[in-house]
ChimeraX commands (.cxc) that place a marker at each C-alpha (Angstrom):
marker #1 position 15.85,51.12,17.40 radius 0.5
marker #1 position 12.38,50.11,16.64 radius 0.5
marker #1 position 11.74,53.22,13.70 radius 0.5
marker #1 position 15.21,51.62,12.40 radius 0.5
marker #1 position 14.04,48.19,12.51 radius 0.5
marker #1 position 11.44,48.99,10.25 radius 0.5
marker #1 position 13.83,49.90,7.35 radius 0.5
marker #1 position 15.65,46.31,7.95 radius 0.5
marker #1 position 14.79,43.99,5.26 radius 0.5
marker #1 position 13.75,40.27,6.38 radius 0.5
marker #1 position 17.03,38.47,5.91 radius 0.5
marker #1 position 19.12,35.72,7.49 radius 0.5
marker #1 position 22.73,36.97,7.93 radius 0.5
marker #1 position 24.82,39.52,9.26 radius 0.5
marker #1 position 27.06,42.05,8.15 radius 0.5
marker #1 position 30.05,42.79,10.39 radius 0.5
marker #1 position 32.63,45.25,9.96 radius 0.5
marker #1 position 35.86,45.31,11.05 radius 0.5
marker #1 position 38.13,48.86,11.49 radius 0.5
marker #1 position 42.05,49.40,12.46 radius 0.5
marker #1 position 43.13,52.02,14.50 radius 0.5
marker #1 position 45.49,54.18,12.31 radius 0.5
marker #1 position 48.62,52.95,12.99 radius 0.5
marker #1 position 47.95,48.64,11.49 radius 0.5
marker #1 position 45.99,50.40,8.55 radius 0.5
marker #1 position 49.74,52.07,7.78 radius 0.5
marker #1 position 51.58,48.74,8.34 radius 0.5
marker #1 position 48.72,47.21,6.31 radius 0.5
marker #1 position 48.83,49.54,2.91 radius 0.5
marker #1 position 52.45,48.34,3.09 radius 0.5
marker #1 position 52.08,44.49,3.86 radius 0.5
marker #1 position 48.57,43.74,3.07 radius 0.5
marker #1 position 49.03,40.00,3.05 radius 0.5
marker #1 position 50.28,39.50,7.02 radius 0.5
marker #1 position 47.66,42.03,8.32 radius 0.5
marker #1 position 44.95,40.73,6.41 radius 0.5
marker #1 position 45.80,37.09,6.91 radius 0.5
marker #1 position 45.93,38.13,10.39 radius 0.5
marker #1 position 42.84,39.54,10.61 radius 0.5
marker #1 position 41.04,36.89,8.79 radius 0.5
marker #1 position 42.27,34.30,11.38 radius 0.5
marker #1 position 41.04,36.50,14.12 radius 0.5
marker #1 position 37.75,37.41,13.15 radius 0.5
marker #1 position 37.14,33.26,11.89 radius 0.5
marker #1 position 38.43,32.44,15.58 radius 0.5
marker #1 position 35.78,34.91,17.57 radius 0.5
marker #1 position 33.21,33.92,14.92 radius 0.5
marker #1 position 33.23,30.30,15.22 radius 0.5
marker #1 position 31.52,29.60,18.49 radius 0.5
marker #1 position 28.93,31.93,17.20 radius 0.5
marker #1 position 28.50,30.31,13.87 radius 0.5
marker #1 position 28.66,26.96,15.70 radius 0.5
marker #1 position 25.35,27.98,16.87 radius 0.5
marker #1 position 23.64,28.40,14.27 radius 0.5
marker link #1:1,2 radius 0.2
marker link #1:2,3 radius 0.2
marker link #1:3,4 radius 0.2
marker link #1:4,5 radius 0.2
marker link #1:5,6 radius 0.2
marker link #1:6,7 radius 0.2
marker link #1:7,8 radius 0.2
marker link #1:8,9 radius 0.2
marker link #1:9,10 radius 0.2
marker link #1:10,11 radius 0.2
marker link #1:11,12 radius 0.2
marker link #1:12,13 radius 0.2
marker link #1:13,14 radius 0.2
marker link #1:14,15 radius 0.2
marker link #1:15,16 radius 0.2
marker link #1:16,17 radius 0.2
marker link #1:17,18 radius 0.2
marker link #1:18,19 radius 0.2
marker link #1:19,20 radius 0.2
marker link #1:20,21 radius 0.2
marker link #1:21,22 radius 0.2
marker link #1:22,23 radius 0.2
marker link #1:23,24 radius 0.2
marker link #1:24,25 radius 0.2
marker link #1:25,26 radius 0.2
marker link #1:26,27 radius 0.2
marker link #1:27,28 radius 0.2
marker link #1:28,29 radius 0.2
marker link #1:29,30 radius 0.2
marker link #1:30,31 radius 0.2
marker link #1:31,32 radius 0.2
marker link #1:32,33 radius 0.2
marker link #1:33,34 radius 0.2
marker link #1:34,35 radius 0.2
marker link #1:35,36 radius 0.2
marker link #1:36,37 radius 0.2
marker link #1:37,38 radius 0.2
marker link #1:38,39 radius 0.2
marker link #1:39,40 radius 0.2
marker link #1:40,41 radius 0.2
marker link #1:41,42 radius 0.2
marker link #1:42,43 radius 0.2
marker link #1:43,44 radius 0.2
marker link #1:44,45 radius 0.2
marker link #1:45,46 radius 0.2
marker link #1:46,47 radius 0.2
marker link #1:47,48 radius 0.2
marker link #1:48,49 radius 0.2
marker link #1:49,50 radius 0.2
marker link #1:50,51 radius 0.2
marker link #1:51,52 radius 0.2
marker link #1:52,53 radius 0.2
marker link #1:53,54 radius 0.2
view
């Protein structure tokens, strides 16, 4: 981790990514609205006490 921190410019945020298992990224190529909207909510929900923080 340290040889990789090197490379790590000196910034204040954070990138997060978020993956489906296989079977919601189907249902969500079909109704991208719901799954996104869904997913939106959730990740703002587990974020918040974290951002609350900062």
């Amino acid at each position: 981790m340290a040889a990789q921190a090197e490379d790590l410019l000196p910034v204040e945020y954070f990138h997060v990514v978020f993956t489906l298992p296989a079977g919601i990224s189907r249902i969500a190529h079909w109704n991208k609205q719901a799954v996104y909207g869904l997913l939106f909510r959730a990740s703002a929900y587990t974020f918040r006490p974290s951002a609350a923080m900062v």
